[in-house]
Backbone and ligand atoms as CSV (ligand in chain L), in Angstrom:
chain,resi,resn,atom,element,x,y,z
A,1,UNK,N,N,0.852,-1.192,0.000
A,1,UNK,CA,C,0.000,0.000,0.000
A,1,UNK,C,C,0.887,1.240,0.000
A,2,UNK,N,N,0.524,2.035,-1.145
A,2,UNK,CA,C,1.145,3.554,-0.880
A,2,UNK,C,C,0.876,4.777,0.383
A,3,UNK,N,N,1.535,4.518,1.072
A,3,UNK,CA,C,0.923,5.768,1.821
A,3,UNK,C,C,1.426,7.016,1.959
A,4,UNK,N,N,2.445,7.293,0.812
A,4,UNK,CA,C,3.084,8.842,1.262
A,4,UNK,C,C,2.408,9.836,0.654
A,5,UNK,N,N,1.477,9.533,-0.353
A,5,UNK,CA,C,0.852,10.815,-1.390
A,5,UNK,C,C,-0.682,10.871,-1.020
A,6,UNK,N,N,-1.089,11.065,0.387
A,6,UNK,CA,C,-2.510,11.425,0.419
A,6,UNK,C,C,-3.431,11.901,-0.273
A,7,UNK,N,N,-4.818,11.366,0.094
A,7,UNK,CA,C,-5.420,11.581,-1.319
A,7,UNK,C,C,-5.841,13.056,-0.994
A,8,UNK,N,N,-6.356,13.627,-1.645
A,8,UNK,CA,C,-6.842,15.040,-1.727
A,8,UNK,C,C,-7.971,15.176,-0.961
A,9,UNK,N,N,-9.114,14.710,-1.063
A,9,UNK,CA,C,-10.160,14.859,-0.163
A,9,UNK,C,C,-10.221,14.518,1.202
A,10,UNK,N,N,-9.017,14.211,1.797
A,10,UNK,CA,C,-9.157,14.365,3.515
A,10,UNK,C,C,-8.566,15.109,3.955
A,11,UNK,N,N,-8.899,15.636,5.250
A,11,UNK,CA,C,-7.662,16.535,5.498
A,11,UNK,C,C,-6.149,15.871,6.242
A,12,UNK,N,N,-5.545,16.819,6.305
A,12,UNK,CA,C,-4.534,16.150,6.866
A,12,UNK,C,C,-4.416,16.578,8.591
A,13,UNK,N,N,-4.233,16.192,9.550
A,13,UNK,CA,C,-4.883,16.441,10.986
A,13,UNK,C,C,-3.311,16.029,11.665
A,14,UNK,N,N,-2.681,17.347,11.948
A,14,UNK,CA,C,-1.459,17.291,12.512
A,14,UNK,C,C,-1.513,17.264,14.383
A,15,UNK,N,N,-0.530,17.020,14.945
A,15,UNK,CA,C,-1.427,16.656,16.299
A,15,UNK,C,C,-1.228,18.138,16.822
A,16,UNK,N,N,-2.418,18.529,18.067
A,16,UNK,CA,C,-2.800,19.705,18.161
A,16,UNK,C,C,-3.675,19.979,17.938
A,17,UNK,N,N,-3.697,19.568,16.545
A,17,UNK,CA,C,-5.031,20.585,15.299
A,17,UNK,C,C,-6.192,19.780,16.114
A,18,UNK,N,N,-7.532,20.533,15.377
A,18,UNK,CA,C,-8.849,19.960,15.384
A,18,UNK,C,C,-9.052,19.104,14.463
A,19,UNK,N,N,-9.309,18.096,14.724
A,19,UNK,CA,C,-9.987,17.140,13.175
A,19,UNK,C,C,-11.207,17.290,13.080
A,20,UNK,N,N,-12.182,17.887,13.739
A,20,UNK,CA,C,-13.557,18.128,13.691
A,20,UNK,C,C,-14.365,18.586,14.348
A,21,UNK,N,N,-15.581,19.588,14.086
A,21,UNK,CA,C,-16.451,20.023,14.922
A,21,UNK,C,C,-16.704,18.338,15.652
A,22,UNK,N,N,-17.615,18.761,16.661
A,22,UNK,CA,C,-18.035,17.862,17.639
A,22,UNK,C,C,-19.420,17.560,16.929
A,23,UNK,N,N,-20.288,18.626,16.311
A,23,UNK,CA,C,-21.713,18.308,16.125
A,23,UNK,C,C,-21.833,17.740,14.441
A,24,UNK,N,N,-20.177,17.563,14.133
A,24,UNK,CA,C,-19.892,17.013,12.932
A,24,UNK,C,C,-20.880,15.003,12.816
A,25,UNK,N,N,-20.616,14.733,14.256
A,25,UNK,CA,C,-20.865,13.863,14.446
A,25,UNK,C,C,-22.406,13.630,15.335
A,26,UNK,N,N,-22.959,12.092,15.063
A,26,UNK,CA,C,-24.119,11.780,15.433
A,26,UNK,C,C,-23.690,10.540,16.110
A,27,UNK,N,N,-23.902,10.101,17.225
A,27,UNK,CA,C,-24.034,8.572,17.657
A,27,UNK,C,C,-23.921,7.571,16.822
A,28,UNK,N,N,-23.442,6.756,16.638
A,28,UNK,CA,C,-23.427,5.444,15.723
A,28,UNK,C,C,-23.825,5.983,14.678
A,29,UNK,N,N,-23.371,6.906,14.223
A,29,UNK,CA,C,-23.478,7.557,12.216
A,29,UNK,C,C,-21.875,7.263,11.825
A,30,UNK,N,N,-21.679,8.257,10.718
A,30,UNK,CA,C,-20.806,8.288,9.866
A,30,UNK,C,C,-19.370,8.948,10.168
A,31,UNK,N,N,-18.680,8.394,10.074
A,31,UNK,CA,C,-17.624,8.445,10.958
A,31,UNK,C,C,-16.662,9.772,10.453
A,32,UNK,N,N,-16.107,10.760,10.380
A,32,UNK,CA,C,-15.277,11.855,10.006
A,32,UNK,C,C,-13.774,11.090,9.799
A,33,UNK,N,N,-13.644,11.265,8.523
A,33,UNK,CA,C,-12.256,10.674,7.838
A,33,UNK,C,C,-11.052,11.765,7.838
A,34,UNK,N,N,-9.877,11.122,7.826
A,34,UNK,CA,C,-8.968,12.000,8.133
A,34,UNK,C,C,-7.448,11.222,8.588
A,35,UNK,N,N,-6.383,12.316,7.348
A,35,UNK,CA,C,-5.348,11.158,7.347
A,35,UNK,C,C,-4.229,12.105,8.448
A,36,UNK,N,N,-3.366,11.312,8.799
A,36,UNK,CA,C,-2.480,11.300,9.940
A,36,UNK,C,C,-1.341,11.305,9.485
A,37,UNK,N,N,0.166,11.696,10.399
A,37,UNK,CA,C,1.342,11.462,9.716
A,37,UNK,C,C,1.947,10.124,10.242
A,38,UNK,N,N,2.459,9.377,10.117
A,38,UNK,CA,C,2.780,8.284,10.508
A,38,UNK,C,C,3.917,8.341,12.090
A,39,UNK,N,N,4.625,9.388,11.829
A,39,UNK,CA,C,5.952,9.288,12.619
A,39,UNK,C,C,4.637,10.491,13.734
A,40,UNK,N,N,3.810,10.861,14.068
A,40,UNK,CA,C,3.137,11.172,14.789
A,40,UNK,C,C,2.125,10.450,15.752
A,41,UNK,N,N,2.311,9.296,15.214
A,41,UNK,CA,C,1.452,8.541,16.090
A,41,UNK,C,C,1.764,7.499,16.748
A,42,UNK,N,N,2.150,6.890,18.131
A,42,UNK,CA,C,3.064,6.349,18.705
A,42,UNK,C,C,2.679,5.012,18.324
A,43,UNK,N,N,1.755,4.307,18.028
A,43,UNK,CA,C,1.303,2.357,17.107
A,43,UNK,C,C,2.330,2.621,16.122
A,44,UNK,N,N,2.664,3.620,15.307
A,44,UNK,CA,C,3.632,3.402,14.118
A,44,UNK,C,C,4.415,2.521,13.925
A,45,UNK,N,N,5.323,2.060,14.968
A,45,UNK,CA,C,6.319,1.174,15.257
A,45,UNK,C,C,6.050,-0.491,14.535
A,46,UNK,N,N,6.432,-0.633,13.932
A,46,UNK,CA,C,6.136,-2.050,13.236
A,46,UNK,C,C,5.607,-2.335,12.205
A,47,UNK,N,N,4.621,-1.078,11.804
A,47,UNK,CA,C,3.593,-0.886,10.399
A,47,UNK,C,C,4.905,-0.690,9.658
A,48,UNK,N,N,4.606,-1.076,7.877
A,48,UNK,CA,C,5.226,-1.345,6.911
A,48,UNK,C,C,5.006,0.637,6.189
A,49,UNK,N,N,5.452,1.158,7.086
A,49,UNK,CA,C,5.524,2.423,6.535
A,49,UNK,C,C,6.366,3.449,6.993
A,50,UNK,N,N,6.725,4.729,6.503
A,50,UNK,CA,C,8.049,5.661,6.959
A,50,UNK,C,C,7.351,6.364,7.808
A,51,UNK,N,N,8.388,7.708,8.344
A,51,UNK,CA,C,7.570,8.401,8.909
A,51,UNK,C,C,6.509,9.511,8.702
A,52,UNK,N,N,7.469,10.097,7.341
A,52,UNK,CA,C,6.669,11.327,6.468
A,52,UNK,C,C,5.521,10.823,5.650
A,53,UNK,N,N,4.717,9.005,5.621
A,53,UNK,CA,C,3.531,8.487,4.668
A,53,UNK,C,C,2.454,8.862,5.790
A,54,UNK,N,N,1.349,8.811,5.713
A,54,UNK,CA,C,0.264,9.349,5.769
A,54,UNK,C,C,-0.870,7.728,5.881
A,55,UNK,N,N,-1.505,7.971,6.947
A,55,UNK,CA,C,-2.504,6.902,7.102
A,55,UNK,C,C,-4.060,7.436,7.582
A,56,UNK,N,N,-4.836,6.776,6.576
A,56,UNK,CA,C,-5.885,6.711,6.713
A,56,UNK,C,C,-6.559,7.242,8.616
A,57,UNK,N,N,-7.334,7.428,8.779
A,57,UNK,CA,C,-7.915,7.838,10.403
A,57,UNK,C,C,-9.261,7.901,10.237
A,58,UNK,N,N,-10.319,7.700,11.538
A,58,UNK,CA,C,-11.643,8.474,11.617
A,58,UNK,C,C,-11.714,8.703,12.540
A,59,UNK,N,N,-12.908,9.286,13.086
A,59,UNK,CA,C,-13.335,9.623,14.368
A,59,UNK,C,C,-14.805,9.300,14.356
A,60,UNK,N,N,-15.117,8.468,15.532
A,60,UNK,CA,C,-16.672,8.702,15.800
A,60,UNK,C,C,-17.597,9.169,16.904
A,61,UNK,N,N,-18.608,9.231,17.089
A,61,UNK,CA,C,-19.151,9.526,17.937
A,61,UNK,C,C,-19.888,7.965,19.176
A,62,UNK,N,N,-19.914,7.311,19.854
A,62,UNK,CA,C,-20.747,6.594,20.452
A,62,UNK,C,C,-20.989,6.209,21.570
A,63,UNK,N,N,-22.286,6.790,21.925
A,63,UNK,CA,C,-22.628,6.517,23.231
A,63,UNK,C,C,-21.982,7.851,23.636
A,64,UNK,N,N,-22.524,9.284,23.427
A,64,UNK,CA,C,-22.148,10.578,23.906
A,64,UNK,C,C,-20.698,10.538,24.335
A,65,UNK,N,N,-19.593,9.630,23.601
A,65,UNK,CA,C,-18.611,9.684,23.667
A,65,UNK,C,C,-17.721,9.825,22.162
A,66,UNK,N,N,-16.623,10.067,22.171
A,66,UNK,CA,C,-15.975,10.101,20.798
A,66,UNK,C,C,-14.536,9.566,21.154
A,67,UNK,N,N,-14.149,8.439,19.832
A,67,UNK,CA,C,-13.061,7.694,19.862
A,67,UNK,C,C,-12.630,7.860,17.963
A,68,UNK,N,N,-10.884,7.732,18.402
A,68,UNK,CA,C,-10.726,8.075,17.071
A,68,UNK,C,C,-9.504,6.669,17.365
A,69,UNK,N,N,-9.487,6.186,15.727
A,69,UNK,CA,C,-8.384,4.799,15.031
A,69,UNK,C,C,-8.133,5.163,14.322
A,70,UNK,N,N,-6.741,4.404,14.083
A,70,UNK,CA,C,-6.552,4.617,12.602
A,70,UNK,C,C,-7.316,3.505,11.926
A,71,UNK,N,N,-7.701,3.676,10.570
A,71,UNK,CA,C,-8.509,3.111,9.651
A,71,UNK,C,C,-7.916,1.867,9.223
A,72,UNK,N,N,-7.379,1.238,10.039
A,72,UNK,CA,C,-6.422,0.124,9.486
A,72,UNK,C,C,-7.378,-1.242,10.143
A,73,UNK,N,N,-7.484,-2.487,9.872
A,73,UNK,CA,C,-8.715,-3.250,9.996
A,73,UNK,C,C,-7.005,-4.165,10.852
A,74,UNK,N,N,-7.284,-4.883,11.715
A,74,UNK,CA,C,-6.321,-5.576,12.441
A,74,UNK,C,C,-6.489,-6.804,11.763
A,75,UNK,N,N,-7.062,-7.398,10.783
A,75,UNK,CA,C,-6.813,-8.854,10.221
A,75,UNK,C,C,-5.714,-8.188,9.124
A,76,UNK,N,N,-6.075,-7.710,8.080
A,76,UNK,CA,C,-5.105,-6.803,7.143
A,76,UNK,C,C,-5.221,-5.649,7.207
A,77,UNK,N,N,-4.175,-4.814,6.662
A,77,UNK,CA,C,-3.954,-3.048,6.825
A,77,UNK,C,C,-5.252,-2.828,5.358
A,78,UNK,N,N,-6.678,-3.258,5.600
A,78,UNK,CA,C,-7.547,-2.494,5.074
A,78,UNK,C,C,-8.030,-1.725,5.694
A,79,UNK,N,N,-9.103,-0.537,4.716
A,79,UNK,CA,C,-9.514,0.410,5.987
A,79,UNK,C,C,-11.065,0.117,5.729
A,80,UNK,N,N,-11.776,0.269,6.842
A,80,UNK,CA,C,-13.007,-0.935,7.416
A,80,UNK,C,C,-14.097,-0.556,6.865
A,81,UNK,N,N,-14.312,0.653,6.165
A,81,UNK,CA,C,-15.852,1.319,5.711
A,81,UNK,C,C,-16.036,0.490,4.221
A,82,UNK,N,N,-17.290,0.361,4.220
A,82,UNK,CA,C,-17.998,-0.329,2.980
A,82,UNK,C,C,-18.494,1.226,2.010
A,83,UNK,N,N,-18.623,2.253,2.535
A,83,UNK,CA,C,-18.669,3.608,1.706
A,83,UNK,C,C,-17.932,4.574,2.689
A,84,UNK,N,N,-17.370,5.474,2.630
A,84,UNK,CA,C,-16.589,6.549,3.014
A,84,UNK,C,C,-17.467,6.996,4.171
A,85,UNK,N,N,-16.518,6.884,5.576
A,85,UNK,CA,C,-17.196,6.860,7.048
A,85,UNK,C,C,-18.337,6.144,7.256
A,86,UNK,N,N,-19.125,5.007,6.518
A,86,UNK,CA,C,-19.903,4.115,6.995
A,86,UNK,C,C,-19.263,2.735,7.539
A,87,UNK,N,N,-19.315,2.576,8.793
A,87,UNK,CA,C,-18.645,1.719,9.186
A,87,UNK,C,C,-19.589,0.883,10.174
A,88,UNK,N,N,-20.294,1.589,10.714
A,88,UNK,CA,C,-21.190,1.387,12.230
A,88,UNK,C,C,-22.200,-0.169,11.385
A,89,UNK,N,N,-22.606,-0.813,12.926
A,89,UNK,CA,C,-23.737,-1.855,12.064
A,89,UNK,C,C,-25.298,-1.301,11.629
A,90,UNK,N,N,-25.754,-2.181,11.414
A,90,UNK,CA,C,-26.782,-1.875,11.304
A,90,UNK,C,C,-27.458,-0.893,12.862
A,91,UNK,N,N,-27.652,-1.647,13.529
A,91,UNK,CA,C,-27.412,-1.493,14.927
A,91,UNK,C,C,-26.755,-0.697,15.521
A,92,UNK,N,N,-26.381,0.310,15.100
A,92,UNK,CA,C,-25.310,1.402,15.400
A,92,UNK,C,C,-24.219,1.213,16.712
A,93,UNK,N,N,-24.006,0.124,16.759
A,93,UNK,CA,C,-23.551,-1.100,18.054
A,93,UNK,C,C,-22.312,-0.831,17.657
A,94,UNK,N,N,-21.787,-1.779,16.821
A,94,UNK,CA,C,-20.419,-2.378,16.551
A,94,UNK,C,C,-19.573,-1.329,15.002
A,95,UNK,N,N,-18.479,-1.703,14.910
A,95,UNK,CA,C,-18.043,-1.204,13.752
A,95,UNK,C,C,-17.905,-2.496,12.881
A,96,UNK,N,N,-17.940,-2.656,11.653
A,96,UNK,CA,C,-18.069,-3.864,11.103
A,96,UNK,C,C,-16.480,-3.603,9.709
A,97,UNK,N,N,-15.615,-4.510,9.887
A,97,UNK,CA,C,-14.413,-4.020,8.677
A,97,UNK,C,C,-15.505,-4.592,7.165
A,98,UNK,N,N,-15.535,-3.874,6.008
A,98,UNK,CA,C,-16.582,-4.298,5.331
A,98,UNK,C,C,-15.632,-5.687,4.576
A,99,UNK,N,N,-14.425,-5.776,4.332
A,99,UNK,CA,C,-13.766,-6.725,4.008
A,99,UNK,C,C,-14.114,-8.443,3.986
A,100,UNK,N,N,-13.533,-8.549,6.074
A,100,UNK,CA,C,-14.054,-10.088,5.319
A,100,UNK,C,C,-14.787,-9.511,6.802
A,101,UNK,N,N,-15.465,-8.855,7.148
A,101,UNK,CA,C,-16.534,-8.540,8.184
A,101,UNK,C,C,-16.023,-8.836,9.890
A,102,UNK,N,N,-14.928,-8.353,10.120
A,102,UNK,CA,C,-14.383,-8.734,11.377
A,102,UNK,C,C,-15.305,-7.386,12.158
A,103,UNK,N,N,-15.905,-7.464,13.613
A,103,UNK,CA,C,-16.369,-6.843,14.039
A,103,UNK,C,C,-15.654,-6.302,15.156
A,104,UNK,N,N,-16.034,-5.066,15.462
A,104,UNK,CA,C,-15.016,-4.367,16.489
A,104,UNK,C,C,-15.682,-3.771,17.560
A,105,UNK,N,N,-15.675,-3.770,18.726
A,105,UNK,CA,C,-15.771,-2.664,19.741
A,105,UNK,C,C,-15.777,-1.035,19.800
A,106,UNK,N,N,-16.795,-0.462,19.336
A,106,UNK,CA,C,-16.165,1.511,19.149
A,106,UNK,C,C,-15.673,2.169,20.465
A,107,UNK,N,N,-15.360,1.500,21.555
A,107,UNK,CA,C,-15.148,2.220,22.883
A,107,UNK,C,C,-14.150,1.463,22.973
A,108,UNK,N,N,-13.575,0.067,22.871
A,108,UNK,CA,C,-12.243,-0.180,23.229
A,108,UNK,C,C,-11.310,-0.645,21.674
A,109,UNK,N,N,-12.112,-0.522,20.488
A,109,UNK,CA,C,-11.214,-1.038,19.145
A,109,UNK,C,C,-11.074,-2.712,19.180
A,110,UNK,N,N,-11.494,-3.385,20.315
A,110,UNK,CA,C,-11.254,-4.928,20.612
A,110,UNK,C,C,-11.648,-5.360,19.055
A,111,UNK,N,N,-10.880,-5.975,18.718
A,111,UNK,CA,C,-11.943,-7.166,17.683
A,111,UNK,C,C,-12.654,-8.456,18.355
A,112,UNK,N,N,-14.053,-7.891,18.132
A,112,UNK,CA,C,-14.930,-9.315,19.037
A,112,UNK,C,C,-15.174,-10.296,18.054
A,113,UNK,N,N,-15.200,-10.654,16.933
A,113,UNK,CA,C,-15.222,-11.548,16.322
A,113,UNK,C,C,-14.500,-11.325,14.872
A,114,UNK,N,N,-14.506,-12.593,14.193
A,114,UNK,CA,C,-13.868,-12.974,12.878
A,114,UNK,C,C,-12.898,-12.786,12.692
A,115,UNK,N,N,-11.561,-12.904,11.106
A,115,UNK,CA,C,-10.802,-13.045,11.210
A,115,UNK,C,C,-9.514,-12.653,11.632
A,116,UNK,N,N,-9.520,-11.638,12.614
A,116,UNK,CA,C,-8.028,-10.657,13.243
A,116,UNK,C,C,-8.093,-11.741,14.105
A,117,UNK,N,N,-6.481,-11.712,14.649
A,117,UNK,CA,C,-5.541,-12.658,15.116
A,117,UNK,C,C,-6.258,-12.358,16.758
A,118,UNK,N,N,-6.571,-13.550,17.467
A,118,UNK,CA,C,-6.785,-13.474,18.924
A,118,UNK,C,C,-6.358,-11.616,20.070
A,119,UNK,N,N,-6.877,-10.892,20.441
A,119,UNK,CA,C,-6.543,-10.072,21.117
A,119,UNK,C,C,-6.387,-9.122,20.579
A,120,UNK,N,N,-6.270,-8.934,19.318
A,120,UNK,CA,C,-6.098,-7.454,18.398
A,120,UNK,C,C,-7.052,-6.287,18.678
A,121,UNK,N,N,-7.064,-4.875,18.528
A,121,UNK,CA,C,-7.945,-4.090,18.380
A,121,UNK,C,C,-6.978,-3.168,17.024
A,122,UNK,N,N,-8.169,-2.057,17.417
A,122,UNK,CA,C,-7.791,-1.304,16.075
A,122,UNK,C,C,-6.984,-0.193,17.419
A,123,UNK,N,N,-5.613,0.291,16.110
A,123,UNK,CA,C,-4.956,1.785,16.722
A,123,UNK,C,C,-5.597,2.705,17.201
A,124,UNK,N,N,-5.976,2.871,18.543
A,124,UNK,CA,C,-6.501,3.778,19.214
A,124,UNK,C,C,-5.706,5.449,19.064
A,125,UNK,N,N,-6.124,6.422,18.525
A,125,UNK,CA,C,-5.684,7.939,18.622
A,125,UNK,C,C,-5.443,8.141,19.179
A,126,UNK,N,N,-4.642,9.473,20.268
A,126,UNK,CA,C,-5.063,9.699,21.298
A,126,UNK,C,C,-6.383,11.236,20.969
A,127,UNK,N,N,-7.625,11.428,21.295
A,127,UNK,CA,C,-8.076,12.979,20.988
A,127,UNK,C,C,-8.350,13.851,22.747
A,128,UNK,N,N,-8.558,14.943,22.224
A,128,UNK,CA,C,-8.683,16.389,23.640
A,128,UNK,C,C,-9.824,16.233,22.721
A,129,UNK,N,N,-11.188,16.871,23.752
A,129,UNK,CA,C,-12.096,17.406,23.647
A,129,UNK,C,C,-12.257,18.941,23.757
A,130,UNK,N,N,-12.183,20.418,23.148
A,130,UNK,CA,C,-12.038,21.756,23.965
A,130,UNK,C,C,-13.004,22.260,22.651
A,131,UNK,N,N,-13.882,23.412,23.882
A,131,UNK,CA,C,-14.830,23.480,22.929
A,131,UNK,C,C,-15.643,23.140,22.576
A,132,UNK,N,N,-15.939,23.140,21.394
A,132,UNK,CA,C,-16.870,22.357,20.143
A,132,UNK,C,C,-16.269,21.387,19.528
A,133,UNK,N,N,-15.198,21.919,19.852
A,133,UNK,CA,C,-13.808,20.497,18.573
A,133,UNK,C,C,-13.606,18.703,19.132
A,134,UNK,N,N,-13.071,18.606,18.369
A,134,UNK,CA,C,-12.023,17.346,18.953
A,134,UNK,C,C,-11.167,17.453,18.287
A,135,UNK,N,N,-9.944,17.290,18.956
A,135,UNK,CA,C,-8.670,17.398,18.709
A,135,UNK,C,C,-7.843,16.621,18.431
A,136,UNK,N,N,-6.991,16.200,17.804
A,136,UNK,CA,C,-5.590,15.513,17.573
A,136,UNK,C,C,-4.857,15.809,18.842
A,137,UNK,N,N,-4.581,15.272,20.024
A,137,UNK,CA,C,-4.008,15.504,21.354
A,137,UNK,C,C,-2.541,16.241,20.649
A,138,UNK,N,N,-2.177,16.546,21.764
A,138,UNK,CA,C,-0.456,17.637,21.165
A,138,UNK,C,C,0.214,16.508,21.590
A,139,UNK,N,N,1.454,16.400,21.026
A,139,UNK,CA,C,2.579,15.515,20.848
A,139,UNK,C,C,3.043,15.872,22.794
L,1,FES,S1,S,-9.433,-6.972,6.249
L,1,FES,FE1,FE,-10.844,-6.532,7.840
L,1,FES,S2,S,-11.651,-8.456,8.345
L,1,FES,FE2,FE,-10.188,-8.897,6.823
């Protein structure tokens, strides 16, 4: 996978910055996309990438709480939406990777079922809440 030439339509969310209004988001809706720098985010360590490539991210809202991953699915480095920030189930419960359908936890990233390796979750962000925003925490 290429990751140094981000695509154009996300932003790029340096840590500090805001990645999003807060009312951007709805409970178990559509998740706010948004790519990251690699050598900024402390999971980096072991991924098949440099520091200056750029990875996929979202943020969601659930359960009047907000958690942000990187978009990377823990069976393979796919990223989990079946359309751009649809990820949630039907059920606005679980996150579902649309791939081979491994299901995830939105409050701890656990993978509770299918094919990721025993104990995996997805790269947890770290975000600040201030404001209206949510934030990319400062380095
Ligand atoms: S790539 Fe996500 S379940 Fe296989």
């Amino acid at each position: 996978m290429n990751t140094s030439l981000p695509p154009s339509s996300e932003p790029i969310v340096r840590r500090g910055q805001m990645i999003c209004q807060q009312n951007t988001l709805i409970p178990g809706g559509r998740a706010f996309r948004f790519l990251v720098k690699c050598g900024e985010i402390e999971s980096f360590a072991g991924m098949n990438a440099d520091t200056d490539d750029y990875l996929p991210a979202f943020v969601i809202q659930y359960e009047n709480q907000y958690f942000a991953y990187l978009n990377r699915c823990a069976h393979v480095a796919m990223e989990l939406d079946w359309n751009p920030g649809e990820m949630f189930d039907e059920e606005q419960k679980y996150l579902i990777c649309a791939t081979h359908y491994a299901i995830y936890d939105p409050q701890s990233g656990k993978c509770l079922s299918g094919p990721c390796p025993k104990g995996a979750k997805l790269n947890a962000l770290p975000i600040v809440l201030k404001d209206d925003g949510i934030y990319f925490a400062p380095l």
